[in-house]
C-alpha positions in Angstrom: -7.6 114.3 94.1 -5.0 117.2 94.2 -2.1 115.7 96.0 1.4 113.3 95.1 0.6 110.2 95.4 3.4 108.5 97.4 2.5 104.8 96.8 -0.1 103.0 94.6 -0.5 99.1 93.9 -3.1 96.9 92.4 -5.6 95.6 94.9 -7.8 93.8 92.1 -7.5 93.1 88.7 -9.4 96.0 87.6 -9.1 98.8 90.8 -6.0 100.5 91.4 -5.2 101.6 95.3 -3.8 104.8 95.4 -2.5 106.6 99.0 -1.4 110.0 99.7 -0.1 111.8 102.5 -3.4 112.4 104.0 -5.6 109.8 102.5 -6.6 106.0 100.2 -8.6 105.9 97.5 -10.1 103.5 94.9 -10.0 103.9 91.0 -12.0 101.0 89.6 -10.2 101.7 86.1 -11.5 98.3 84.4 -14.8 96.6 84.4 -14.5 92.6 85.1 -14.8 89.8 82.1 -17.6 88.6 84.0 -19.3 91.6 84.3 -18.6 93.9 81.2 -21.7 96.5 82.1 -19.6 97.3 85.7 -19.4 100.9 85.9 -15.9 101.9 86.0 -14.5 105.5 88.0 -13.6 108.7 86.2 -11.3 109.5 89.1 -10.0 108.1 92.3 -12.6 108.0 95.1 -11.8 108.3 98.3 -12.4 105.4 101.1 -10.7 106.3 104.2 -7.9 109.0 105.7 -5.0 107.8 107.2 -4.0 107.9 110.8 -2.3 110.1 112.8 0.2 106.9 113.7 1.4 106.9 110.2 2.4 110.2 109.8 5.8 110.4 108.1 6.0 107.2 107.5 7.1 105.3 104.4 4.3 103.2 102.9 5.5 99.7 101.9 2.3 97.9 101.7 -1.6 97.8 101.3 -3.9 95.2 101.9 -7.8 94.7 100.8 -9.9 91.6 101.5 -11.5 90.4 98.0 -15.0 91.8 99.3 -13.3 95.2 100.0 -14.9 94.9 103.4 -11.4 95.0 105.1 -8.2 97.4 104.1 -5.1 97.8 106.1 -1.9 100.1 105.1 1.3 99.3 106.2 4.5 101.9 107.1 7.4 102.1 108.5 10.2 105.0 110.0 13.1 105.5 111.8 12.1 104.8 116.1 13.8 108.4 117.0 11.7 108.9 119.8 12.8 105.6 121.5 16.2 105.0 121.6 15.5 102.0 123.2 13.0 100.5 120.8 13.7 98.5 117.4 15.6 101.1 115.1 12.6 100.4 112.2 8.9 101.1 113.9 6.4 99.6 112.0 2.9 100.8 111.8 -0.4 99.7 110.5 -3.7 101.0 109.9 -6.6 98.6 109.8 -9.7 99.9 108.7 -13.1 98.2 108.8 -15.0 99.8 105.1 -18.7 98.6 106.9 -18.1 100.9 110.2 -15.9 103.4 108.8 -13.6 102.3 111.8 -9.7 102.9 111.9 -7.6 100.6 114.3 -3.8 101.2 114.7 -1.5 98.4 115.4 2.1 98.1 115.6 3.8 95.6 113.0 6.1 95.4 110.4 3.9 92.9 107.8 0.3 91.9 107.0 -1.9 89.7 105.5 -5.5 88.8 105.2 -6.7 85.0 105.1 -9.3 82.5 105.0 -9.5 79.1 106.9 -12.3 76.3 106.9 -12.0 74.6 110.3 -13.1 71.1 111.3 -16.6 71.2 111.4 -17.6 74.2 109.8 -19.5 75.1 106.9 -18.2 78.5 106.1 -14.6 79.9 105.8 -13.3 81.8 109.3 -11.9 85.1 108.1 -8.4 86.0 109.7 -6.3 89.0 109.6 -2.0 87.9 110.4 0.6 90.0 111.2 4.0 89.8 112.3 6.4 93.3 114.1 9.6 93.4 115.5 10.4 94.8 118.7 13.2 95.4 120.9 12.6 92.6 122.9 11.9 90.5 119.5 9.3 89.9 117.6 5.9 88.3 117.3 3.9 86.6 114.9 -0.2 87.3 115.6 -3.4 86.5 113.7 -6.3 89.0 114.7 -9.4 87.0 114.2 -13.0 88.4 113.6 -13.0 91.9 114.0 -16.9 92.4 115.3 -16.7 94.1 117.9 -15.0 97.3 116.7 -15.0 100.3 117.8 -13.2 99.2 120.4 -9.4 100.3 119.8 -6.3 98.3 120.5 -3.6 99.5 122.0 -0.4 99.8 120.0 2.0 97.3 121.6 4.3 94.1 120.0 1.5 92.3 121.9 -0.7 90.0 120.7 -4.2 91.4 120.1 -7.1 90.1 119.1 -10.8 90.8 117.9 -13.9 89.4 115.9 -14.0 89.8 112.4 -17.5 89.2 110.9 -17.3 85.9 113.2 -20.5 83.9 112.3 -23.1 82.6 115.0 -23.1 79.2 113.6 -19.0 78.6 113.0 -16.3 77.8 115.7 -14.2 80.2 117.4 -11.0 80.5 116.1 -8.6 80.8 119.2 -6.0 82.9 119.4 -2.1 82.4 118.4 0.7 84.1 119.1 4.7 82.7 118.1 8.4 83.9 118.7 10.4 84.8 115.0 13.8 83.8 115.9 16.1 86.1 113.9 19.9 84.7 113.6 22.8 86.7 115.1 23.8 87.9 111.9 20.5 89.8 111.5 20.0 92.0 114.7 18.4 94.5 112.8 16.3 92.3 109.9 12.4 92.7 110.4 9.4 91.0 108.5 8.9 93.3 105.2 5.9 91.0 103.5 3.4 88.3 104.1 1.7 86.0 101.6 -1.1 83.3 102.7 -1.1 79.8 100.4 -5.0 79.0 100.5 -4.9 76.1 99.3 -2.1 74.8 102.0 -3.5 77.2 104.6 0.6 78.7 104.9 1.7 81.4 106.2 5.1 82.6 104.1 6.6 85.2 105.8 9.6 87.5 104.2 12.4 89.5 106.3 14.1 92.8 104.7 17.6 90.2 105.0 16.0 87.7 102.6 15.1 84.8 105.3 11.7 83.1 104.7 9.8 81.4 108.0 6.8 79.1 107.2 3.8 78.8 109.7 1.0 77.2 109.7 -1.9 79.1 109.6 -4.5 77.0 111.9 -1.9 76.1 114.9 0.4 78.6 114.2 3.2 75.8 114.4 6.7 76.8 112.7 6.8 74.8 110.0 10.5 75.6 108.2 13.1 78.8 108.2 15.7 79.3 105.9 17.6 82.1 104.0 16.7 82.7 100.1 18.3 85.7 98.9 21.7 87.6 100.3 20.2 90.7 99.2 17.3 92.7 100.7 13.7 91.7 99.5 11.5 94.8 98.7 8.6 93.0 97.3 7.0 89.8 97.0 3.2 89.0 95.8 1.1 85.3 96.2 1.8 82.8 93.1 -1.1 80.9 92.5 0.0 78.6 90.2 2.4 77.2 93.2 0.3 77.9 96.0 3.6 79.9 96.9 5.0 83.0 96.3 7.3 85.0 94.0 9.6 87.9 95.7 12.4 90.1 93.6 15.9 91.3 95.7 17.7 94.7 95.6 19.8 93.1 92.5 16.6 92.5 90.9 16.4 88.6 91.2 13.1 87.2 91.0 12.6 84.2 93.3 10.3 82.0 93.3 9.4 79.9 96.7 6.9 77.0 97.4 6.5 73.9 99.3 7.9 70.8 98.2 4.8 68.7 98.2 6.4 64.9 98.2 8.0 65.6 101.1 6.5 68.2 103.3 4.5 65.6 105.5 7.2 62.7 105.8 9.3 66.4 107.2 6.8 66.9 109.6 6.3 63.5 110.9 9.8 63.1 110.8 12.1 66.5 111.5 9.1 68.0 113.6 7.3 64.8 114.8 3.8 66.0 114.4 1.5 63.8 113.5 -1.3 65.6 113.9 -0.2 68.6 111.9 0.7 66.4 109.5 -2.9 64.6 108.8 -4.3 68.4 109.1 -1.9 69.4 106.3 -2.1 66.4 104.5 -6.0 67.1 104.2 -6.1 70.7 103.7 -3.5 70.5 100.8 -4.5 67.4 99.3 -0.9 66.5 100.1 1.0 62.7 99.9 2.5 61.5 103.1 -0.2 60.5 105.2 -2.2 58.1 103.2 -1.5 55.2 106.1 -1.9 57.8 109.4 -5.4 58.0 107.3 -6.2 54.6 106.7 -5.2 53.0 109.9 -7.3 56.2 111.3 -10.1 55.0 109.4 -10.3 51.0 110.4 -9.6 51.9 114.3 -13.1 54.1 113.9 -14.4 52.0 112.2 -14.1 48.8 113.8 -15.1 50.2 117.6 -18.2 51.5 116.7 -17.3 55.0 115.9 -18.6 55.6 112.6 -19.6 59.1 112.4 -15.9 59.7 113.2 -14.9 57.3 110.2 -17.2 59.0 108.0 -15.1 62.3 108.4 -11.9 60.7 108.4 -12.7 59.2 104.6 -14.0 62.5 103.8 -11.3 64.7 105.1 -8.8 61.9 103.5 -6.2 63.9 101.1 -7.0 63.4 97.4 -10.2 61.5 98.5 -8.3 57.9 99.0 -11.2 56.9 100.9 -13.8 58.0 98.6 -13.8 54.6 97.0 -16.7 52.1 96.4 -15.3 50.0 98.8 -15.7 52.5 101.7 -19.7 52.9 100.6 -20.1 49.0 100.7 -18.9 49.1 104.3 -21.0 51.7 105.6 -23.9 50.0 103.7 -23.5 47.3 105.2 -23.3 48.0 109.0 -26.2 47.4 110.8 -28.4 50.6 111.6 -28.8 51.0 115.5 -32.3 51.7 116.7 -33.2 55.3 117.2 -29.7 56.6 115.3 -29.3 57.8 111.5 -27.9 54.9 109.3 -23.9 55.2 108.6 -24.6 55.3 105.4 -26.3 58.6 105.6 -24.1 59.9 108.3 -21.0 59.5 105.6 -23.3 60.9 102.7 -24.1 63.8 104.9 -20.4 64.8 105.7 -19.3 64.4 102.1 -22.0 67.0 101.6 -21.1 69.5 104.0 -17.4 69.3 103.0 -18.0 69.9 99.1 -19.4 68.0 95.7 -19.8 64.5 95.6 -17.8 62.5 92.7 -19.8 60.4 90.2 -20.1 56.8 92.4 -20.8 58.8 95.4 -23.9 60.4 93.0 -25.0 57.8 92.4 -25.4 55.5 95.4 -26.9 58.3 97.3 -29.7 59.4 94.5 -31.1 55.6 93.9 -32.5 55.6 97.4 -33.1 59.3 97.7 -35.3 58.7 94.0 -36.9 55.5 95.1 -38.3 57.3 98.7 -39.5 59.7 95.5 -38.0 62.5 97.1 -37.0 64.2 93.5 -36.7 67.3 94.8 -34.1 67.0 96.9 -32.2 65.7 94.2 -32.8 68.8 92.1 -32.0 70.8 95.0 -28.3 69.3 95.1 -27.9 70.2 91.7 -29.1 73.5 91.8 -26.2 73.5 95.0 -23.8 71.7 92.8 -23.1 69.3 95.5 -23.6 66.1 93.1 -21.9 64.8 90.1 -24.0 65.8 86.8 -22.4 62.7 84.9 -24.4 59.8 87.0 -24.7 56.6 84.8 -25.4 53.5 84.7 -29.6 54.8 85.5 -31.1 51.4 84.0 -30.8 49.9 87.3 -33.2 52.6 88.7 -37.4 52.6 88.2 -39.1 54.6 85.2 -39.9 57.3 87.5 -36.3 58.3 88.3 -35.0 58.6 84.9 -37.2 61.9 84.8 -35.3 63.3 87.7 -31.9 62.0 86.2 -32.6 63.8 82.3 -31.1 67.1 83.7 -28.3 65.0 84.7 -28.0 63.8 81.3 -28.1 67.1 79.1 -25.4 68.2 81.8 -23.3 65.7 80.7 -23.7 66.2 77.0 -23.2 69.8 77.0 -19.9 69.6 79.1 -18.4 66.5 76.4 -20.1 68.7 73.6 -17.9 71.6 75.0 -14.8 70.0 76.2 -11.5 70.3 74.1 -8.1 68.6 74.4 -5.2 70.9 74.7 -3.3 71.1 71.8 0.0 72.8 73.4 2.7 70.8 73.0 6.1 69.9 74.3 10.1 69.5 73.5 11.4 66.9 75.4 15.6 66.8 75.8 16.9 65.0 73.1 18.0 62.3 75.1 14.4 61.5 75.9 12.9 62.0 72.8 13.3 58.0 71.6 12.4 57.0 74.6 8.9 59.0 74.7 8.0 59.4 71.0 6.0 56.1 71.4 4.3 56.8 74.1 3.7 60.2 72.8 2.1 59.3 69.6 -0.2 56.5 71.8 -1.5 58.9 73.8 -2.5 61.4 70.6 -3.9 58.2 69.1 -5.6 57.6 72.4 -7.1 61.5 72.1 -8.6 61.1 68.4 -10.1 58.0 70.1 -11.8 59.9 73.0 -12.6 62.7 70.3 -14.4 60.5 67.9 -16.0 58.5 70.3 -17.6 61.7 71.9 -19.0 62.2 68.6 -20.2 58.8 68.0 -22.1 59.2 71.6 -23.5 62.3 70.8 -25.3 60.6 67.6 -26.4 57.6 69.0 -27.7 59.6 72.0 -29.9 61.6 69.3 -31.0 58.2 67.5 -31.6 56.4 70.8 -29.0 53.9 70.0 -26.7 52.1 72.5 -23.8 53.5 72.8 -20.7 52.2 71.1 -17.5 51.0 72.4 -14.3 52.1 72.1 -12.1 51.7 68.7 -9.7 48.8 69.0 -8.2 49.8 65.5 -4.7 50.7 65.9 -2.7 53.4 63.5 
């Protein structure tokens, strides 16, 4: 590489992404933790050259999917040539790394993002971005690009394509939604875009520090407001939040997430939508809805409908459905002639949607074991779709305690390994008198768990029952 590089970021933990005037390239400068032997780059390597649309432009972002499959570079210039036209043309290159395709688009911000729809079994891949226009500006999501090479035409239109779209998942259909920009800020435009996974949010960042919030599945406006009086240059995803972190012309770094104790009663209330609300609520594991779910649940329920409830009590945020007393229900509705029990219909959702917690384990291997279908138990395993700490197994045959031993050793190499965290915490000292009793219970409560691990582990060698726990006070 033998030319000024006029912006570079980190698109990985170990690869830096480097662009020129002419061209990107990749330095993989670090090999991963969790795969030390990774060969690393001597130099650079080139991975695509930059369009014609971006000439002159001023590079304020870069974009890579985590498989590197899709990359998009984002600048921006004075509009010179129409006087008509926003005073700040934004232009992107979207590049697919599997067809060695180039796309140009017209927009101000990008991101990439991943969404599991209802029903699905697989993530749908999705590619947002928002420009700003004369006539104002638009908020987009492109959407499996798969059938490149066709081009799209540079507009502040919506446009939108396939992007590795699986056969076997739903179509994601197509959004489009008007940014309202204040009065005051005739000339702000979006300058970043940052996707919360886990809450499936689109946080969206204007050069005049306002922040608008959409959600990512409906495109619905969830929230706008200003953060900063001074203009945001940068901003990057916070995981820890599920938010993001931005820093002002001053140098102020800001810190914006959801409030999660009342984000749904703002929907149901300020927005009055109860259906985003329950989709939130499940997606982010988020308080608020717990009675939209559970009235959802008995109405499904009780007419008849109880594939339905089974996804409801799966899809129920924090899993307050998941109970024992939801599995006595299904087990004991009546099994209609020709049709799957509702049993297995709510086991079978539950697997779909993820792993199934120790209760759920265990109801469904005691009649999957006693049918002495072992190897589908071991196949969930292997898939890590049920619970490795199943107990209570005298209540099933000789036979199945053979399939349950991997169980077992699981479940004593994860106590064996487990370890409390030691870090520890100043409390104001107007708290402190309050909480030092509590405090010292709760260490007290920890050398319990700690010795009673221990105690397990040698009566598990000696074939021993197991003990209970101290009562012995300090």
């Amino acid at each position: 590489m033998h030319e000024d590089v006029t912006f570079w970021k980190w698109i990985s933990p170990t690869t830096l992404g480097i662009v020129t005037e002419t061209a990107v390239y990749h330095w993989v400068c670090y090999a991963p933790a969790s795969a030390p032997s990774t060969p690393t780059s001597d130099a650079p390597v080139k991975v695509f050259d930059r369009h014609a649309s971006l000439a002159g432009n001023q590079i304020i972002n870069y974009r890579v999917t985590p498989d590197e499959k899709w990359l998009v570079l984002v600048g921006i210039s004075s509009n010179t040539s129409n006087p008509a036209g926003f005073k700040v043309k934004g232009a992107m290159q979207l590049y697919s790394k599997e067809r060695g395709v180039s796309q140009p688009i017209e927009g101000h911000a990008a991101s990439f993002a991943e969404l599991r729809l209802e029903g699905a079994t697989e993530d749908t891949k999705l590619f947002a971005f928002a420009v700003r226009t004369a006539s104002g500006a638009k908020v987009s999501r492109l959407c499996h690009l798969n059938r490149a090479p066709a081009l799209i035409s540079s507009s502040s239109q919506l446009h939108i394509v396939e992007i590795d779209h699986s056969a076997s998942a739903p179509v994601y259909a197509k959004k489009a939604v008007d940014v309202f920009f204040p009065p005051e800020a005739t000339n702000d435009f979006p300058v970043a875009m940052q996707v919360s996974r886990r809450y499936g949010i689109i946080y969206l960042v204007t050069k005049y520090g306002f922040i608008h919030l959409y959600d990512l599945e409906t495109g619905a406006c969830l929230y706008m407001n200003r953060i900063s009086g001074e203009t945001m240059f940068v901003t990057c995803e916070h995981e820890a939040t599920s938010g993001i972190i931005g820093i002002n012309r001053k140098g102020q770094v800001l810190s914006v997430t959801v409030d999660e104790e009342v984000m749904i009663p703002y929907i149901l209330s300020t927005l009055n939508n109860v259906e985003l609300a329950i989709r939130l609520a499940s997606r982010g594991n988020l308080p608020g809805a717990d009675d939209l779910y559970q009235r959802q649940f008995s109405q499904m329920f009780q007419s008849g409908d109880y594939a339905g409830a089974a996804k409801v009590a799966a899809n129920s945020p924090r899993g307050i459905l998941r109970t024992a007393q939801t599995i006595e229900m299904f087990k004991g509705t009546p099994v209609q002639p020709g049709q799957l029990s509702p049993i297995l219909q709510y086991f079978g959702i539950l697997l779909e949607r993820g792993k199934l917690n120790k209760s759920e384990s265990l109801e469904l291997a005691r009649p999957v074991l006693v049918q002495g279908r072992k190897q589908l138990l071991e196949k969930w395993l292997k898939e890590d779709k049920v619970s490795s700490t199943v107990r209570s197994t005298d209540s099933l045959n000789a036979d199945s305690l053979v399939s349950l031993d991997r169980m077992q050793r699981r479940t004593r190499r994860h106590c064996k390994g487990s370890r409390h965290d030691s870090r520890s915490f100043r409390l104001p000292s107007s708290e402190r008198p309050q909480q030092s009793r509590r405090l010292l219970r709760r260490d007290w409560s920890i050398r319990q768990d700690r010795r009673l691990r221990q105690t397990c582990q040698l009566h598990s060698r000696l074939r021993f029952a197991p003990p209970t726990r101290y009562s012995d006070q300090p």
